[in-house]
C-alpha positions in Angstrom: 0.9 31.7 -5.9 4.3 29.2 -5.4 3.8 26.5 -8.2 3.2 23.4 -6.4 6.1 22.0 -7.8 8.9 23.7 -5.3 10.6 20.8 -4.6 12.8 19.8 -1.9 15.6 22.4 -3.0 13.3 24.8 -1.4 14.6 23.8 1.2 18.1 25.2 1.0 16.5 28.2 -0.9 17.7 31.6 0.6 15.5 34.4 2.2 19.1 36.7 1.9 17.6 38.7 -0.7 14.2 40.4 -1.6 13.4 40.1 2.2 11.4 43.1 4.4 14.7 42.9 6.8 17.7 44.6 6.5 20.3 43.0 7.7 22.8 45.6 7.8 20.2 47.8 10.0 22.8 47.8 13.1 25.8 48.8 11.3 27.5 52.0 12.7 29.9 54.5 10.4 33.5 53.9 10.7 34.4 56.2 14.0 37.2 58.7 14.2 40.6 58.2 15.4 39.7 60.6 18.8 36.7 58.1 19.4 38.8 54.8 18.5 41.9 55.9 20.7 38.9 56.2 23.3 38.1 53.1 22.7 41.3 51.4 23.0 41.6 53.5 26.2 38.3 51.4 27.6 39.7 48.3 26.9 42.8 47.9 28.4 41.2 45.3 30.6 41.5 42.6 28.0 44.6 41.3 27.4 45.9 40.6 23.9 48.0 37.6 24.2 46.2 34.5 25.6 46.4 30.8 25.1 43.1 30.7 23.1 41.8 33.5 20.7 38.7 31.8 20.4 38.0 31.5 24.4 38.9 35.4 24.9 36.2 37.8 26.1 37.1 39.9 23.8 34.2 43.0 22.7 32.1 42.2 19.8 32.4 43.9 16.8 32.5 47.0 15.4 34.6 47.6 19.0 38.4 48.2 17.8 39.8 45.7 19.5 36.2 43.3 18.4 37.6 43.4 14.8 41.3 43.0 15.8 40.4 39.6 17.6 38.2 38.3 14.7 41.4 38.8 12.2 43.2 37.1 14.5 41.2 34.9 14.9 41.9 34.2 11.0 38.1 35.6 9.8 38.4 36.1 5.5 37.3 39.4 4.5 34.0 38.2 3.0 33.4 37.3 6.9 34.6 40.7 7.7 32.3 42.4 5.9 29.7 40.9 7.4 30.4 40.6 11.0 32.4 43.8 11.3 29.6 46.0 11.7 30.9 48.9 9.2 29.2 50.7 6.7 29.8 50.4 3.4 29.0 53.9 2.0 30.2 52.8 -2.1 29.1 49.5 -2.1 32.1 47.7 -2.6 32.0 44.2 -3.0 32.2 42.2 0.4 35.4 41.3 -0.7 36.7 44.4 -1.1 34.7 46.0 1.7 36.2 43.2 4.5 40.0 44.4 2.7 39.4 47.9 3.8 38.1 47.2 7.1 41.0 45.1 7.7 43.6 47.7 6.5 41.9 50.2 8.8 42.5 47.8 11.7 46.1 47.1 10.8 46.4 50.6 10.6 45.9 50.9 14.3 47.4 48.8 15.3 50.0 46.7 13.2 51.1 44.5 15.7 47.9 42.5 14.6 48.9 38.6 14.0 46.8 36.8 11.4 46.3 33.5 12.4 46.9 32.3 8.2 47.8 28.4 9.1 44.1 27.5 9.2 40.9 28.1 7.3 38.3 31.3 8.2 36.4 29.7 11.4 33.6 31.6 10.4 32.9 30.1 6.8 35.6 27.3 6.6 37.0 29.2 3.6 33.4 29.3 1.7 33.6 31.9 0.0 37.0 31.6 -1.5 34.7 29.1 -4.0 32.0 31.9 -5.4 34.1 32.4 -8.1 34.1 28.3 -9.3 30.3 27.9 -8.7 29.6 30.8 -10.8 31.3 28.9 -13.7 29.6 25.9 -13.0 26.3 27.4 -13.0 26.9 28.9 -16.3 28.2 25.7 -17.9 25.7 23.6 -16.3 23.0 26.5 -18.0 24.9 26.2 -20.8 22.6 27.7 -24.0 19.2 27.7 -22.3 17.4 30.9 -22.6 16.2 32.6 -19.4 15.6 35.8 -17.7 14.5 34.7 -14.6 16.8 32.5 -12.1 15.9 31.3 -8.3 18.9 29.8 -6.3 18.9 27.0 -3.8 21.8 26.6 -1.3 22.4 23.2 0.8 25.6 24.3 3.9 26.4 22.2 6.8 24.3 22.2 9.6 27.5 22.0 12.0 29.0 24.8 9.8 25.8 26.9 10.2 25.8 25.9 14.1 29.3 26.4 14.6 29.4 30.5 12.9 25.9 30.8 14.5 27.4 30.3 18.1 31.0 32.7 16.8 28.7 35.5 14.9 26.7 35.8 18.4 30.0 36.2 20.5 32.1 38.0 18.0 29.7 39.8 15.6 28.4 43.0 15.4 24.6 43.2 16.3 22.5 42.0 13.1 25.1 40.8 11.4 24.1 39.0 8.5 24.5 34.8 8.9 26.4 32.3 6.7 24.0 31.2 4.3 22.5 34.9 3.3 25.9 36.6 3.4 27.2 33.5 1.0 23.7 34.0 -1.4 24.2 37.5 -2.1 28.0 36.7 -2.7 27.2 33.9 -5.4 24.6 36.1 -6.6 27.0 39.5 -6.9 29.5 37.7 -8.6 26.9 36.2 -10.9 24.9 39.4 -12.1 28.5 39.9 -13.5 28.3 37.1 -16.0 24.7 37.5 -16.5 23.5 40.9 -16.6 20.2 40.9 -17.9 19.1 38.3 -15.8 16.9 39.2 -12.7 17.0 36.9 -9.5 13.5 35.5 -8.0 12.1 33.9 -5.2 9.4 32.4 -6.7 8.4 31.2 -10.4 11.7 31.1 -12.0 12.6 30.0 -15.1 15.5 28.4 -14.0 15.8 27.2 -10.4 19.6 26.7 -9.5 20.7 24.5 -6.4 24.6 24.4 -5.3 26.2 22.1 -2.6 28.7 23.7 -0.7 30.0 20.4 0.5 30.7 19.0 -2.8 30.7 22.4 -5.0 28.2 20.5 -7.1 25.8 22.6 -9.2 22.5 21.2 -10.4 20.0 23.3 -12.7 16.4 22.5 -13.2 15.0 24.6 -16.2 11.3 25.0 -15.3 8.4 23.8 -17.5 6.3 26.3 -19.8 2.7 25.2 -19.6 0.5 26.5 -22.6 -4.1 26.6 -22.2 -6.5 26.1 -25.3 -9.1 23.7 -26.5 -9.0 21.4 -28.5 -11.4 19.8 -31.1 -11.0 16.2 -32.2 -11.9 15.6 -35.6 -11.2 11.8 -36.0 -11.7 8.4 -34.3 -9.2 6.4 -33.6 -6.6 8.9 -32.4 -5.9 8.7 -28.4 -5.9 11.9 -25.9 -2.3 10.5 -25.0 0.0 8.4 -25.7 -0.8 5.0 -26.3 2.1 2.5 -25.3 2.2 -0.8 -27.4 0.8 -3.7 -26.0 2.9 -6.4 -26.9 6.2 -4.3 -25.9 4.3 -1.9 -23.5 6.7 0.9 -25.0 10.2 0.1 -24.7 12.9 1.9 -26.2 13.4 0.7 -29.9 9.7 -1.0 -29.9 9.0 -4.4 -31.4 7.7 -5.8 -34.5 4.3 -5.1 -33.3 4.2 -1.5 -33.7 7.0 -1.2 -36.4 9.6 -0.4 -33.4 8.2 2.9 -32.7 6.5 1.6 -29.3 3.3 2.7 -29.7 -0.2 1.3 -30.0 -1.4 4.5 -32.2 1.2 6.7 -34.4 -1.0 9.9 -33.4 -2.2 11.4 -30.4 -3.8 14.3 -29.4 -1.0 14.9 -27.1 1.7 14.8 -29.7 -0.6 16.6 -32.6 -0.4 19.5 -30.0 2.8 19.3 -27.9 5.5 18.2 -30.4 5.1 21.5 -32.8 5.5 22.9 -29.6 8.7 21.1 -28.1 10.4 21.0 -31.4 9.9 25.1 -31.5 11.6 25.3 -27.6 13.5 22.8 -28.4 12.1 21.0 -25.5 12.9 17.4 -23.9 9.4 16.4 -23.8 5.6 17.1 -23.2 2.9 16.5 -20.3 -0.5 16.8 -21.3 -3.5 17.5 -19.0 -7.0 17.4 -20.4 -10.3 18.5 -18.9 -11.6 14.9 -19.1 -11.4 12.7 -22.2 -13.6 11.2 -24.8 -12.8 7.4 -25.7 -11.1 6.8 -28.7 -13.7 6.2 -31.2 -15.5 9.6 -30.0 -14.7 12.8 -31.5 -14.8 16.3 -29.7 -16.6 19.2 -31.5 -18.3 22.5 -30.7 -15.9 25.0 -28.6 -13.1 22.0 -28.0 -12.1 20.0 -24.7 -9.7 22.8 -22.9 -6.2 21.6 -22.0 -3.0 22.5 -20.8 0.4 21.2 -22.3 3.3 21.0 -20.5 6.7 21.5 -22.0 9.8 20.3 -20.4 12.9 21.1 -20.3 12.5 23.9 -22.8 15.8 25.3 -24.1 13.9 28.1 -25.6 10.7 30.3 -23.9 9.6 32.5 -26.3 7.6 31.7 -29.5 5.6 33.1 -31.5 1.9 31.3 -30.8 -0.1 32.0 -33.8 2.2 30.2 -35.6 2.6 27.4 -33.9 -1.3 27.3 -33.6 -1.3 27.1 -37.8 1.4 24.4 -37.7 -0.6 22.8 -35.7 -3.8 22.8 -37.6 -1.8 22.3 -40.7 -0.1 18.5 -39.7 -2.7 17.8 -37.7 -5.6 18.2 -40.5 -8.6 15.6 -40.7 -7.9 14.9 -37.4 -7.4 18.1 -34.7 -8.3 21.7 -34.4 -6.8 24.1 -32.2 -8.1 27.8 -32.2 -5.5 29.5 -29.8 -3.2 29.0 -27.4 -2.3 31.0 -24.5 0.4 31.1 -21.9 -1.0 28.9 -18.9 0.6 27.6 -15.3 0.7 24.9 -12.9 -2.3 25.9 -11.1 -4.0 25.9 -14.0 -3.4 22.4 -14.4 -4.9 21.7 -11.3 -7.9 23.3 -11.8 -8.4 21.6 -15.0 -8.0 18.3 -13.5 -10.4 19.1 -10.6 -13.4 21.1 -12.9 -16.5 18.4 -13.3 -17.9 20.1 -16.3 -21.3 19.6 -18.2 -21.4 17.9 -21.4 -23.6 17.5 -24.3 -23.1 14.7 -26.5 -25.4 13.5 -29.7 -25.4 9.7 -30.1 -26.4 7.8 -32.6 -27.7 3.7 -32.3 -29.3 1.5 -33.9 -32.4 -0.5 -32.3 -33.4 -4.3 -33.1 -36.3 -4.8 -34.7 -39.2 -2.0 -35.3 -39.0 1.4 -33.1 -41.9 1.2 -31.3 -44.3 4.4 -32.1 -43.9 6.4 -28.3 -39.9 5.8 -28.3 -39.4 9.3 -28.6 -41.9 10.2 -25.5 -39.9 7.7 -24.0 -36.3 8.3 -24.5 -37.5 12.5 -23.5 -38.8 11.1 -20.6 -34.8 10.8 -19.4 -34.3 13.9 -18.9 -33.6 15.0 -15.2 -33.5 10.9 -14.1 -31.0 10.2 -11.4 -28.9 7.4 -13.1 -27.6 4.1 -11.6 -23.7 2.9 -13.3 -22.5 0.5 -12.0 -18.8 -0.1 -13.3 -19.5 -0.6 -17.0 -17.1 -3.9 -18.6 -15.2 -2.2 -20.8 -13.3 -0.5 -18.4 -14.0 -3.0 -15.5 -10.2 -3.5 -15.9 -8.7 -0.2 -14.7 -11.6 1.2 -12.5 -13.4 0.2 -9.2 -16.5 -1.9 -9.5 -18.9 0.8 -8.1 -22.2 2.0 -8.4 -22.2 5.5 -9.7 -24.9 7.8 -9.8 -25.2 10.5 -12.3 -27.8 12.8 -13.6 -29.1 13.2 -17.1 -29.5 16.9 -17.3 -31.9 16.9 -20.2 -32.7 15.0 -23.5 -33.3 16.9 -27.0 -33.3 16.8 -30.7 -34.7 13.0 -31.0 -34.4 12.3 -34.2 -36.2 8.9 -35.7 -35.2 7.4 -38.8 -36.4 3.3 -39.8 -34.6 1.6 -37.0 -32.0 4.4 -36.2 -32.4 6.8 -33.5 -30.3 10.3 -32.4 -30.5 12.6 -29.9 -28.9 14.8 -28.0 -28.0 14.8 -24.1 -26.6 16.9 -21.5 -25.6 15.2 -17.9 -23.7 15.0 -15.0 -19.4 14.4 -15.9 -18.9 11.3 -15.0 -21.8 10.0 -17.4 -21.1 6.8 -19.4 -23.2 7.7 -22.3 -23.0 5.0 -24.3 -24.4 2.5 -21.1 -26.9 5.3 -21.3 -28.3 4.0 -24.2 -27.8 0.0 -24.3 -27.7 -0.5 -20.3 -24.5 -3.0 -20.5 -26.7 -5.6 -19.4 -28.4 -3.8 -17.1 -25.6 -2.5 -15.3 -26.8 0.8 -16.3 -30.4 2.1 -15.1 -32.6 3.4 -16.3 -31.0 3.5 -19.7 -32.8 4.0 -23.2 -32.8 0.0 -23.9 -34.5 -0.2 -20.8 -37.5 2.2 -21.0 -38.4 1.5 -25.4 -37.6 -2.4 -24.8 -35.4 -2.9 -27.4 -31.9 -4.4 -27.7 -29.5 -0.9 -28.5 -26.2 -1.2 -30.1 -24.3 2.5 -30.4 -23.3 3.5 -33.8 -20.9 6.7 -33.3 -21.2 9.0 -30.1 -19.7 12.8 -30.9 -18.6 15.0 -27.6 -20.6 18.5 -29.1 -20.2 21.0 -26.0 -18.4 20.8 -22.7 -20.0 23.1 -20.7 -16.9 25.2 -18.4 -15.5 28.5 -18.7 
């Protein structure tokens, strides 16, 4: 599957290479002098001098005389190659290949005149800069390590018109067009410099797009995206960064948060990701978790499962047991990571969309005496159809709705003096503390609600998140 992430350089990308089509399907072998001189016999109908080469109804290529009008005409010998309509039995390059087809033809006939005051009216000369866009893809790779490498190519539309409209009148049937023929040119000439390095269509780890216009070269080193789960062992450590509030998390920070921009040092995003981007030498990290517990909630049992994304990674291959124990070992007290796998774009979608289960055990404390059928009472939740209506904590950054979720089932009630715990499974989505002390009543039925008692939640833990 094509990440989602093919941008609009996909536009320009070429189908020249890897396709079902051979382009070169039409091509005949380079005929004998008996059948040429026959040829030229056939064609003494068309005149060789006239006012205007390109206006002549002159015999498309591979005819003799076809091929002796397009050097006129001033075509290159990349152009040559391609539109000629001969075989190339050694697989020369196109350069070379278009330089032998041409001597053949001057052989013949060396009253040939090339027209060398103006550029190739096929390709404007294009190909005379493979050779510079080669080196500015490799300097603008510089050190990055790769094996993979997908290529992008924006041309003029009136360019493409314009050889569209000459190929057709000029060229040999199936001739190969501008663009392709200019691809596998950049990309011969490139396989030089970069041996090892095989050329992709889709999921590259470097996507290369060049401007013919400008000769610009601009390289976008694809992101490594890494799946495991996660188990928070500590409150007061955010999923992601947290940007101060007083400088919302400009550069340099403020006095607030001791100029380092953020509202907590740690996150769960950087416990993971920086071992990670410091090991690839990476810009910077995206993290994408399967849901997220509040702050002051920890995460036990099997973990939350994540992706991290790594940008701009100047290095893709690590060893991930290691990092996993780096991991573990800074982020002690307050994460666990178990393993780590490699992971993709998809993925990340699918994270994001799955509306998994959980189990959480909550603790609370109840004012005044527990009365003596609380426990009766609080069981008596399981399988109840919930009514949430946006709770006010978060009344800030989410519509004021009414949700409804469903408390899957209640267990392990525990009763001690004016404490209660217990464990509950429901629908995601769930606000599990409202659960318990109804937010004024915003929440219902809720645990306040059915023992009569004002609730006020001590610690909530995350203990299973039921996917996979």
């Amino acid at each position: 599957m094509v990440d989602e992430d093919q941008d609009e350089w996909m536009s320009y990308a070429t189908a020249g290479y890897g396709g079902a089509v051979d382009p070169w399907d039409d091509l005949v072998p380079v005929e004998s002098e008996l059948e040429e001189e026959d040829h030229l016999d056939d064609e003494d109908m068309y005149e060789d001098e006239i006012p205007s080469l390109r206006d002549l109804d002159a015999p498309p290529c591979p005819a003799p005389k076809g091929i002796r009008h397009v050097i006129r005409l001033g075509c290159c010998n990349y152009c040559l190659a391609r539109i000629g309509g001969r075989l190339n039995p050694d697989g020369a390059s196109a350069f070379d290949h278009g330089f032998r087809i041409r001597a053949d033809a001057v052989a013949q006939d060396p009253t040939i005149v090339e027209n060398t005051e103006n550029y190739c009216p096929f390709c404007e000369d294009l190909f005379e800069d493979v050779d510079n866009i080669v080196i500015r893809i490799i300097r603008e790779i510089g050190e990055v390590e790769f094996s993979t490498i997908q290529m992008g190519y924006h041309i003029s539309k009136e360019l493409i018109e314009e050889e569209d409209i000459l190929r057709k009148k000029f060229g040999a049937r199936g001739a190969s067009p501008l663009k392709s023929s200019f691809a596998a040119a950049v990309e011969y000439a490139l396989k030089k410099e970069l041996e090892n390095v095989q050329m992709v269509k889709e999921l590259p780890d470097v996507m290369i797009l060049v401007d013919s216009l400008t000769l610009r070269v601009k390289a976008e080193i694809r992101p490594i995206f890494y799946y495991g789960r996660y188990r928070k062992l500590a409150k007061d450590v955010p999923q992601t960064r947290w940007p101060c509030r007083s400088c919302k998390g400009r550069d340099g920070g403020c006095e607030s948060c001791n100029g380092t921009g953020l509202q907590y040092l740690d996150s769960i995003q950087d416990l993971i990701g920086e071992p990670i981007r410091e090991a690839l030498s990476a810009e910077d990290t995206s993290f994408h978790g399967m849901g997220r517990e509040d702050i002051d909630v920890r995460c036990l049992g099997r973990g939350r499962p994540f992706v991290v994304e790594i940008k701009k990674p100047q290095i893709r291959t690590i060893d991930l047991e290691e990092i996993v124990g780096k991991i573990n070992k800074e982020g002690v007290e307050k994460i666990e990571v178990e393993s780590l796998r490699p992971s993709n774009r998809s993925e990340v979608s699918r994270i994001k969309e799955t509306k998994a289960e959980k189990t959480y055990r909550i603790r609370f404390e109840v004012e005044g005496e527990v009365s003596e059928d609380a426990e009766t009472q609080i069981l008596n939740l399981s399988g109840v159809i919930l009514e949430q209506r946006t709770p006010k904590r978060v009344a800030h950054r989410r519509s004021d709705l009414v949700r409804k979720r469903q408390v899957i089932s209640v267990e392990n009630v525990v009763i001690e003096d004016n404490e209660i715990q217990f464990d509950v499974r429901c629908q995601s989505g769930t606000y599990v503390k409202e659960l318990v002390h109804s937010d004024e009543g915003r929440t219902s039925p809720s645990v306040a609600e059915v023992i009569g008692a004002e609730c006020s939640v001590l610690w909530l833990d995350v203990i299973e998140i039921h996917a996979e």
